[in-house]
Structure formats: C-alpha cells, structure tokens
C-alpha positions in Angstrom: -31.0 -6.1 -22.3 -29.9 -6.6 -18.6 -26.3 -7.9 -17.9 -28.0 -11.2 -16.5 -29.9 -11.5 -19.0 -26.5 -11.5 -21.7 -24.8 -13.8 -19.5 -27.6 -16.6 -19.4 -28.0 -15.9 -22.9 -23.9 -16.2 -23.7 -24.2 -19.7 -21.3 -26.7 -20.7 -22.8 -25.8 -20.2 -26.3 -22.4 -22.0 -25.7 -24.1 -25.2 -23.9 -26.2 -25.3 -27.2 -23.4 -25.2 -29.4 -21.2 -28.1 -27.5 -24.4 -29.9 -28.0 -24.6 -29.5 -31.3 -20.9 -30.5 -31.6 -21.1 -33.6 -29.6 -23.9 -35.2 -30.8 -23.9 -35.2 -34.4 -20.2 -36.8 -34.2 -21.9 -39.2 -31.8 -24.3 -40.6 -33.9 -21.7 -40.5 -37.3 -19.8 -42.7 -35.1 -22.4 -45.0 -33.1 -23.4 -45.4 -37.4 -20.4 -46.0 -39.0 -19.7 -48.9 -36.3 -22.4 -50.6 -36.8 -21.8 -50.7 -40.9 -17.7 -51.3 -40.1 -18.2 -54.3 -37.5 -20.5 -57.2 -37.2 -23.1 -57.4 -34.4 -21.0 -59.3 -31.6 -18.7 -56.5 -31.6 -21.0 -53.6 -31.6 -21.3 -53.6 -28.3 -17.4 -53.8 -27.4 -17.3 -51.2 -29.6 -19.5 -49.1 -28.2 -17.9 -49.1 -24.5 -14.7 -47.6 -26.9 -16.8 -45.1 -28.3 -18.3 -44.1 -24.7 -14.8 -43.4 -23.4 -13.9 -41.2 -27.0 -17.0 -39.4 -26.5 -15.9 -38.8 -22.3 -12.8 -37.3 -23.6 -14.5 -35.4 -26.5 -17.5 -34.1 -23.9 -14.2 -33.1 -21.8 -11.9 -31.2 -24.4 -15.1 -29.8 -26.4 -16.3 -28.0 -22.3 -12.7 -27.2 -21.9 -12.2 -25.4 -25.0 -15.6 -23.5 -24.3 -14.7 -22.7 -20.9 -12.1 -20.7 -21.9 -13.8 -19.7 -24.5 -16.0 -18.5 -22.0 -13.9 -16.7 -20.1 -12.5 -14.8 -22.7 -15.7 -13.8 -23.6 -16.7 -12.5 -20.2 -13.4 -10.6 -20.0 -14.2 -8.9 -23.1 -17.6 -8.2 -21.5 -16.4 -7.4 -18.5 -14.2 -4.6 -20.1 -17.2 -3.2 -21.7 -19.1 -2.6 -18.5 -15.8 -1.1 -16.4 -14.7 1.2 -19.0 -18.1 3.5 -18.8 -18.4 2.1 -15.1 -14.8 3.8 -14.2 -16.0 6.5 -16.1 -19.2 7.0 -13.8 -16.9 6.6 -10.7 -14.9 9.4 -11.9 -17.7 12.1 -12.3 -19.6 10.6 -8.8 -16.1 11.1 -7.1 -15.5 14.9 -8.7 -18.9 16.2 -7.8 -18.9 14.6 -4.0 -15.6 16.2 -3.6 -15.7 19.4 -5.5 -19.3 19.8 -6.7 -17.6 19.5 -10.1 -20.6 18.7 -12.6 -18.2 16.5 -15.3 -19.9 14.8 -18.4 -20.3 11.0 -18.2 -18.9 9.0 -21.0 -21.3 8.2 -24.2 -22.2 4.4 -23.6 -22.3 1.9 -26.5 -25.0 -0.6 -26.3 -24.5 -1.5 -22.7 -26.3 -3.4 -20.1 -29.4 -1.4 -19.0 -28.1 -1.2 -15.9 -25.2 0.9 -16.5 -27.7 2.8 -19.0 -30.0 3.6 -15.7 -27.1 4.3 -13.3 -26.0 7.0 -15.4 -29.7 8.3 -16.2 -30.3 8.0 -12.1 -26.8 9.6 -11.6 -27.3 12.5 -13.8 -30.7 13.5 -12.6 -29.1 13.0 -9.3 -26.6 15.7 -9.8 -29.3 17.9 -11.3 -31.1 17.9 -8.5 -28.5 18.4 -5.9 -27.2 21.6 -8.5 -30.5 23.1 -8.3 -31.0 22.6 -4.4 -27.8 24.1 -3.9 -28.3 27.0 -6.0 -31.6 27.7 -3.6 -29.5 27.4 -0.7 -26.8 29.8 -1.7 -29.5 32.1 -2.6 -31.2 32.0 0.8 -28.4 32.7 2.2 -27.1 35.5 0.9 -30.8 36.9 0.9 -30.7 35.7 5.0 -27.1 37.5 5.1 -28.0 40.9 3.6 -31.2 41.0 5.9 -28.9 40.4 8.7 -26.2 43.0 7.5 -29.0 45.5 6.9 -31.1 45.2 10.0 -27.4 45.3 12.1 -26.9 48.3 10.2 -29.9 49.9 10.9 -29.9 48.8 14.7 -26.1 50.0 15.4 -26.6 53.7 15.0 -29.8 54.2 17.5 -28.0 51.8 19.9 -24.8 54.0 20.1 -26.7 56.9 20.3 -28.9 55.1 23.5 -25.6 54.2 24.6 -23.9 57.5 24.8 -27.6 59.0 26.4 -27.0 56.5 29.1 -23.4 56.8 29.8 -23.9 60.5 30.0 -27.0 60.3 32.2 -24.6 58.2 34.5 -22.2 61.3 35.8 -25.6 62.6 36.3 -27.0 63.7 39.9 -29.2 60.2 40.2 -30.2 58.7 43.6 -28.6 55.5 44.1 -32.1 53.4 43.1 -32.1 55.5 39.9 -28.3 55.3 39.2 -28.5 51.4 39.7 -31.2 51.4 36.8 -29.4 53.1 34.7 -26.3 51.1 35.1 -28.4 48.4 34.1 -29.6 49.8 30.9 -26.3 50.8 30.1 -25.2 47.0 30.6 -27.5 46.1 28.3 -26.6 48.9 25.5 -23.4 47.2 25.7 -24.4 43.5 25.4 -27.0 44.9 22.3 -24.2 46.8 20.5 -21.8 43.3 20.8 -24.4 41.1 19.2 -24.7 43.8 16.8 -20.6 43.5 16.3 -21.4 39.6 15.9 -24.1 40.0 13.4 -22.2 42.0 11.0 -19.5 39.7 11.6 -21.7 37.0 10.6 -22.5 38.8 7.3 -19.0 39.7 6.6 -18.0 36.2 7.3 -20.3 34.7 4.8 -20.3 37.4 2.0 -16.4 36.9 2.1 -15.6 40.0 3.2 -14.1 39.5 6.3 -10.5 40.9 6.0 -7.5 39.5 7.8 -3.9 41.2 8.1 -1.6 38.2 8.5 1.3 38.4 10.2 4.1 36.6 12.3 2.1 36.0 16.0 3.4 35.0 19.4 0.3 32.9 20.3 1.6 31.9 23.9 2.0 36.2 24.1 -1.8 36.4 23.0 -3.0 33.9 25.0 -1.0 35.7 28.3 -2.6 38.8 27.4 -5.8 37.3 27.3 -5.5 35.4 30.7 -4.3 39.1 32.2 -8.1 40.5 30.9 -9.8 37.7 31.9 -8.2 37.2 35.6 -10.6 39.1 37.8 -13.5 37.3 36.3 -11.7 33.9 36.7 -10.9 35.4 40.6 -14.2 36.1 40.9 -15.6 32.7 40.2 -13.0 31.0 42.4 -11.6 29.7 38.9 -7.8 28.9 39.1 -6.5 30.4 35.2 -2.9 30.3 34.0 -1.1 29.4 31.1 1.1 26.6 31.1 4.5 27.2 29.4 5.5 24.3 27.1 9.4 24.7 28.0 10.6 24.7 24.5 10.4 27.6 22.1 7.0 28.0 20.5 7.3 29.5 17.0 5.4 32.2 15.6 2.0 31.5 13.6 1.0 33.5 10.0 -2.4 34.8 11.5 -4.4 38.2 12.4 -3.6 39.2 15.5 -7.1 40.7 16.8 -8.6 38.1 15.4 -6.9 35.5 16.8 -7.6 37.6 20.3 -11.3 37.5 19.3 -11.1 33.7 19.5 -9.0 32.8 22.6 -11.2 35.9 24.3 -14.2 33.7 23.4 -12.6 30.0 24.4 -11.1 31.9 27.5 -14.3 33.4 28.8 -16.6 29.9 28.3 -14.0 28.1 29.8 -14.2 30.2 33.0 -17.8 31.1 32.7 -19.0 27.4 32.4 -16.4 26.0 35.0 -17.9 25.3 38.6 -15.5 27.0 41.9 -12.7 25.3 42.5 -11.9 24.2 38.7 -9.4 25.2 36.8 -8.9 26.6 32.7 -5.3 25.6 31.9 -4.3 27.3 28.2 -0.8 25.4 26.9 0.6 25.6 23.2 3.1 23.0 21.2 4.3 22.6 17.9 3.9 19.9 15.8 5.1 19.4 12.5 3.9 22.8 10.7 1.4 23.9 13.2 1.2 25.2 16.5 -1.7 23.6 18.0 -3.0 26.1 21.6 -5.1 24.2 23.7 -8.2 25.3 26.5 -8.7 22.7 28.8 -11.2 23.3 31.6 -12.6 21.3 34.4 -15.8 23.0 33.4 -19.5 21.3 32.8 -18.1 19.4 29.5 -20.2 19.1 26.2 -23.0 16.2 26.4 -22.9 13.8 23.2 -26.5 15.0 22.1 -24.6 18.2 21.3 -21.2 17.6 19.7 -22.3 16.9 16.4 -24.1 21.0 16.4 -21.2 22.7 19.0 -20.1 24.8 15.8 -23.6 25.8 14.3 -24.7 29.2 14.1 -26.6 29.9 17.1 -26.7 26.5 18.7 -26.3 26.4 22.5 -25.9 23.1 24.3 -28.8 22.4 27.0 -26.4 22.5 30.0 -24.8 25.5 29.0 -28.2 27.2 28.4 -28.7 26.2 32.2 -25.7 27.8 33.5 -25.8 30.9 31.4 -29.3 32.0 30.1 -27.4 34.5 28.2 -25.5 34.1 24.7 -25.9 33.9 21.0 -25.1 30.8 20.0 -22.5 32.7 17.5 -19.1 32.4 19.0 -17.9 29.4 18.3 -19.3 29.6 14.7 -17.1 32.7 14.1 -13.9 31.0 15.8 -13.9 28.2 13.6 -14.4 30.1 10.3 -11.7 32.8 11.6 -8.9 29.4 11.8 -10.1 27.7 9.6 -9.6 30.8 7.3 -6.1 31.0 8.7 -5.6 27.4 7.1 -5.9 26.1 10.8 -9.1 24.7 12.7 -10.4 24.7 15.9 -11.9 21.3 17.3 -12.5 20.2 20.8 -12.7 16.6 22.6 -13.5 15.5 26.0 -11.1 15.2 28.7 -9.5 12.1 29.3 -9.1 12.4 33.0 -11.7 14.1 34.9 -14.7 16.3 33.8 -14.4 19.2 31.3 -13.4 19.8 27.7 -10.6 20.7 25.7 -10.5 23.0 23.2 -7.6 23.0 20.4 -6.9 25.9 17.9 -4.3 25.3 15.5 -2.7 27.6 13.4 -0.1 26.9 10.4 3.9 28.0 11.5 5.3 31.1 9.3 
C-alpha cells in the first residue's frame, strides 16, 4: 500500500468514526426529547440540542485531530527511520563508493519499499560499471607501459646514431637534416618519458622522495633555464619576490621542477611579444600557494572544464603550437595533488591571460 493511500485511508477511517459517534447520540437525544417534553416545546428544545450537538461536533473533531496527529507522528517515524537509513548508504557510496547494507523495512509504504529496490540496483550497476573501467584501464596502462618500453630502446639507439653522425664530415644541407632528425629523436624519447610516466602514475607506482623545498629557489632555477627562450620570444620572465619569508614545502624536488618547467614553458610559449610570465609565491595558512600568471592567449570557457584531461589541448593553443601531447598538465596535477596540494588555474582579473596556482602543504 502507498503512503497516500494509508493517509486517505487513516482520514477517512477517523471521519467515519466521529460519524458514528455523533449521530447515534444525536438521535438518543432528538428521541428522548420528544418522550420527556410535550410538543410546544420540542422545538425550543431542539435549538438547545443544536448548540450541544455544535459543541459535541467541535470537541469530538478536536479530540480526533489530535488524535490525528499523533497518529501521523507515529507514521511519520516509521517512514524516516528506514528513510535516514537510505540517506546514510546513498551518502557513503557518493562519497566513498562504500557499498553499506540498507536497513530491513517492516511493512512500509511501497514507496520506500521501491526506493530501496531502485537504490540498490542502482549501486549494482554503478559497482559493475566501475569495475569495467578500472579494468580498461589498467589493460589501457599496461599497453601504454609496454609499447613505451618497447619504443625507448630503438629510439636511444637512433638517437645516439644521429648524434654521432653529427661530428660527422656532412655538408651543411646534410648536417641541417640531420639536426632535424636528431630534434625529433629527442621530442620522441620525451613523449616516451611522459608515457611511462603516465603508466607509473596510474599503476601507483610513481615514487616521490619528500623533503623540505625552497619553492621560490625552484621556481628561480627554472626561470634561469627558461630565459633565453622567454628572450627569444620578446617575453619579459621574472619572479616576483613576496618580501616576507616563504617557508619551505614537504615535496619532491625534481618533481616539483617537472611541474613549474611545464607551467613555465606554456606560459612563455603561449604568450604573444611584448607579454610578460610573472611567477610569485605566498603562504597562507598551511600552504604555500606559487602562482604563473601570463599575459598569454588565456583558456576559452569551451575548454576549462577538460584543461586537466589526458591529452586534451585547447583549440587556441593547438593554433599557436601544432605541437604537444596533451599530457602535461595531467601529470602536474596528479604530481600536487599527490603531494596533498593541487594545481588549479583561473582567468586574469585585469587584462588577458591566465593564472596558474600550485600549492603545496608547509613542512
């Protein structure tokens, strides 16, 4: 039975009983006066018996109302024991995927009956899909470990071949060509680096070795690297000292470098002549938060809501630079957000360009 369908059966069962209350003692009453008192009164009479039966009709709905309501309450605590229940096991699997047993119903409304057979084929469902996605995953990760595996060692060895060939006797046409195919070697072997990161990443086996960090030191060194590119492409880079004392940061060094080399070089890469990448850090509360901000091309809305999937590459980006993976800012969010920081970014305020924030928890 439906929950509306017990209610209007509890109202109307009540309604029936005042009924059967009021009107029996009515006509007792409307009987015994007419037995008690001659004919001329019976009709006095009966506007007194009117008003007692007004009063009766009141007390008797009165005394049902709250009868009534007590009677709802007492339903009502029937339906939000299971239904808190429910709540409970929705809230644990949205928020851990935690599979928790719903609470045996008594006889209940058949709607609480169907939310919990909806709710548990729900969660069936969801279990199973996620199982296949883990599995194609790791399937999708080991094909990726092993083909980087298998491409690393002949790409080394062309590498070396071409480097060598190099310091060669070449003519100038021939020593520009292989310059170029050496290029190349080097941008294949990095994507290789980034693939097995990739797998390392989401196998869980990519190692870290904390330590305290100077992440204003970092982010100088990295500026120093990155300066004759940034001179190159008329790009003013600096780093902007905060004037107060920035702590140190619990992170991995190289990795860290991995991901200020990779917010350093889009900056400057996407970030017309003339513009500037400005790199300043602060601490707030426990974390040191380092921020990129360029003047650069920005990040349209069509693309925020993909900037950190694997090899997505917004549209104006892909028309400035044909070249990339789609893979670095994948990694650097897993790297901080391994190092219980995160990495987000927002558009600037003031002007074009974007901002980039890492943040990284204080030792």
């Amino acid at each position: 039975m439906s929950l509306r369908v017990l209610l209007a059966v509890l109202l109307l069962s009540i309604l029936l009983a005042a009924f059967a209350v009021i009107l029996p003692s009515f006509l007792f009453l409307h009987d015994q006066l007419s037995v008690l008192f001659p004919p001329n009164l019976v009709a006095e009479s009966e506007t007194a018996l009117h008003t007692l039966l007004a009063a009766q009709i009141i007390g008797t709905i009165t005394m049902l109302t709250l009868l009534l309501a007590g009677l709802f309450w007492i339903l009502l605590s029937l339906v939000a024991r299971p239904l808190k229940g429910i709540v409970i096991a929705m809230d644990a699997f949205a928020e851990r995927g935690e599979k928790l047993s719903l609470p045996a119903l008594p006889p209940a409304p058949s709607e609480l009956r169907k939310l919990v057979s909806v709710f548990s084929r729900f969660v069936d469902r969801v279990d199973e899909a996620h199982k296949k996605d883990v599995e194609v995953s790791r399937v999708k990760s080991d094909f990726i470990s092993t083909a980087a595996h298998q491409l690393r060692t002949p790409l080394t060895g062309i590498r070396w071949a071409l480097e060598a060939l190099e310091m060669s006797d070449l003519s100038e046409e021939h020593k520009a060509l292989v310059k170029s195919a050496t290029d190349k070697s080097h941008e294949l072997v990095a994507i290789v680096g980034t693939l097995l990161d990739i797998s390392s990443i989401e196998s869980g086996k990519y190692k870290y070795a904390f330590a305290p960090v100077d992440l204003e030191s970092v982010a100088e060194e990295v500026v120093n690297d990155f300066m004759p590119l940034a001179q190159k492409s008329k790009v003013s880079l600096y780093v902007e000292k905060s004037g107060g004392t920035v702590p140190k940061v619990k992170a991995d060094r190289q990795r860290i470098k991995w991901i200020l080399n990779n917010l350093i070089e889009n900056a400057v890469r996407y970030t017309p002549a003339d513009g500037s990448v400005r790199i300043m850090a602060e601490q707030k509360g426990s974390q040191v938060y380092l921020r990129v901000r360029d003047t650069g091309i920005g990040i349209g809305v069509e693309d925020k809501d993909n900037i950190f999937e694997r090899f997505y590459r917004a549209q104006n980006a892909i028309a400035v630079q044909n070249g990339g993976n789609g893979l670095g800012l994948y990694i650097a969010r897993t790297i901080a957000t391994d190092h219980g920081g995160d990495l987000t970014f927002t558009s600037n305020t003031e002007g074009h360009g974007t901002t980039f924030t890492l943040s990284l928890p204080v030792v």
